[in-house]
C-alpha positions in Angstrom: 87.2 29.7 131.5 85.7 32.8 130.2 82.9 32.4 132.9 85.1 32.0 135.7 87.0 35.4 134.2 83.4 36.7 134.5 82.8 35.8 137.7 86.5 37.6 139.0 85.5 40.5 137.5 82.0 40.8 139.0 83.3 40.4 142.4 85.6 43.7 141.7 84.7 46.5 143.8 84.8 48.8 141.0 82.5 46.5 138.8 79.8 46.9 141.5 80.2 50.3 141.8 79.9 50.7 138.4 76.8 48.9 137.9 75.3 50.4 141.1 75.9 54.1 140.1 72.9 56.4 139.3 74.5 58.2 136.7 77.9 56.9 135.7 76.6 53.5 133.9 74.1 55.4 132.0 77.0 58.1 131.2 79.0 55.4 129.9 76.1 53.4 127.8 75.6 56.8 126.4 78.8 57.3 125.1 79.0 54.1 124.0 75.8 54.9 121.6 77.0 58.0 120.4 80.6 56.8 119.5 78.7 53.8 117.7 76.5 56.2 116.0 79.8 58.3 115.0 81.9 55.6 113.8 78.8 53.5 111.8 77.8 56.5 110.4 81.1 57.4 108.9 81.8 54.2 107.6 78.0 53.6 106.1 78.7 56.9 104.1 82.3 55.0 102.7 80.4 51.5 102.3 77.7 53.5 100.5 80.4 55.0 98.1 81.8 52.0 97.6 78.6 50.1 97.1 78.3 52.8 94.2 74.8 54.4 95.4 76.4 57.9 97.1 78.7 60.5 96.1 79.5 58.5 93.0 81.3 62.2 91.7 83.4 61.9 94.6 86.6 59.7 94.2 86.2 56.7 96.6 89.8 57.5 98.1 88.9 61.1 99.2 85.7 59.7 100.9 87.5 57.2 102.9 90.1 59.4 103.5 88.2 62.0 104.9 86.0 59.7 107.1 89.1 57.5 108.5 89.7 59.6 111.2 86.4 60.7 113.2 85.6 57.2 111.9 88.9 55.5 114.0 88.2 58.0 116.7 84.6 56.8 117.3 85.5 53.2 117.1 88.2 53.3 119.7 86.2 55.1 122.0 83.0 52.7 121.3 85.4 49.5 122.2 86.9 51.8 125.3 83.2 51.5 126.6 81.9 48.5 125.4 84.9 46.5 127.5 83.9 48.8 130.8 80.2 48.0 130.0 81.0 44.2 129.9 83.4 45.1 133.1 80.0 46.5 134.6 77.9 43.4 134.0 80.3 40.5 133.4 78.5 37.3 134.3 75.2 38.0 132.6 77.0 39.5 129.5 78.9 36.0 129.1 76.3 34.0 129.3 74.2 35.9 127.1 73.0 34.3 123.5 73.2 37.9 122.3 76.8 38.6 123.1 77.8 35.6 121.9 76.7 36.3 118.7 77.3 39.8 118.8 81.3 38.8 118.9 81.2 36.3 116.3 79.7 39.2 114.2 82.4 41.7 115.5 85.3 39.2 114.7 83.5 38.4 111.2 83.2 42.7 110.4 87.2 42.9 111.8 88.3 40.4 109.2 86.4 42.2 106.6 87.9 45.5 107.2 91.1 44.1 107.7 90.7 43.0 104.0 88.5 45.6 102.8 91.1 47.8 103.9 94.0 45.7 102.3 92.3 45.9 99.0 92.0 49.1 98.8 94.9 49.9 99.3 96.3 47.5 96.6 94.3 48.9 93.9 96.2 52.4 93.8 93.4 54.5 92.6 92.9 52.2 89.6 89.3 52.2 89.9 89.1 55.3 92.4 86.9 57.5 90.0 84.5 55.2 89.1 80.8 55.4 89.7 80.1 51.4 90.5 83.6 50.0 92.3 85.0 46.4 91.2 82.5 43.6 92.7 84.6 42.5 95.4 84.8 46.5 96.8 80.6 46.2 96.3 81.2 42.9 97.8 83.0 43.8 101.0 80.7 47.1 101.3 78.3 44.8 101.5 79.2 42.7 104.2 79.8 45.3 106.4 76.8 46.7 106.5 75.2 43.5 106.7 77.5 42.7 109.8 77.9 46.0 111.6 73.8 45.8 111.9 73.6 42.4 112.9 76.3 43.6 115.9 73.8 46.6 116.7 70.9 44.3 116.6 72.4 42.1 118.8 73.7 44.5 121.0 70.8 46.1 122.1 69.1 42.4 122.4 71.6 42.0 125.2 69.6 44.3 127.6 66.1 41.8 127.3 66.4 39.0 129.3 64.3 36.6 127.0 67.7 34.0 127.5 68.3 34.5 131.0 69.8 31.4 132.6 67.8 32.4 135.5 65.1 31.3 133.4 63.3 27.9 132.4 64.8 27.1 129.4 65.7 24.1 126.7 69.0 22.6 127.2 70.2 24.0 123.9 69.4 27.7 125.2 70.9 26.9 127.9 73.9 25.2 126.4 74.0 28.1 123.8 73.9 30.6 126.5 76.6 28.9 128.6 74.4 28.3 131.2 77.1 26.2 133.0 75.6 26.3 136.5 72.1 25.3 134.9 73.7 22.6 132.7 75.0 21.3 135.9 72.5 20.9 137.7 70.1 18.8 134.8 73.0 16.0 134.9 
């Protein structure tokens, strides 16, 4: 299903375009870096505080606080591109390994800031001012760094084509990769 949504969408005129223009792909992949290099670094600074290894005299509220923002700003505008960089290149981002596992990684950070986020904002400052946050707060800071760099490693392992399904592959790859058209034709 996803596929055939894919293949729509690389048929669009303004997909095309997109993906054939000298300058505005690359203007949009650049943004796209530079709002991801905004909104990690922002939120690496309030993992690192919460992780206890930065700005431990700084209350852990007032760093998040401050950061939220340019933080929130960054990450809307890095999904704003992401989506017309998959819009660009639709049926070779589906059926890449890479991006495949680059949203499993990007639903897996959502849930943890969702929670990260929650608990937080439960604890009411009880622990705000202390230099090594409760072990669930080290916990979470944790797995978000752990995740948001798996995302970046795997996004910029979508541009090699190592897993093309234009290529001669195993039929795992090519399952994994959601080769269907290459799939189909080994049955």
């Amino acid at each position: 299903m996803l596929l055939n949504l894919a293949r729509w969408l690389d048929a669009q005129a303004w997909s095309i375009g997109l993906h054939e223009s000298y300058y505005m792909y690359a203007w949009v992949e650049t943004t796209h870096v530079l709002t991801l290099m905004v909104f990690l670094g922002m939120l690496f600074v309030i993992d690192l505080r919460m992780l206890g290894v930065a700005f431990q005299n700084v209350p852990a509220s007032t760093v998040a606080d401050r950061l939220d923002k340019p933080m929130m700003i960054g990450f809307a505008v890095m999904v704003i591109t992401g989506l017309v960089l998959y819009y660009a290149i639709p049926v070779r981002t589906t059926q890449s390994i890479w991006f495949r596992i680059k949203v499993v990684l990007l639903i897996c950070a959502g849930i943890n800031a969702l929670l990260f986020r929650n608990r937080m904002k439960a604890a009411d400052g009880s622990w705000d001012k202390d230099v090594k946050p409760p072990r669930r707060m080290r916990i979470g800071a944790a797995l978000s760094l752990t995740f948001w760099a798996g995302v970046v490693v795997t996004g910029r392992a979508i541009a090699y084509d190592w897993y093309d399904c234009n290529k001669d592959m195993s039929v795992f790859m090519y399952w994994a990769a959601g080769c269907v058209d290459e799939l189909a034709a080994l049955d």
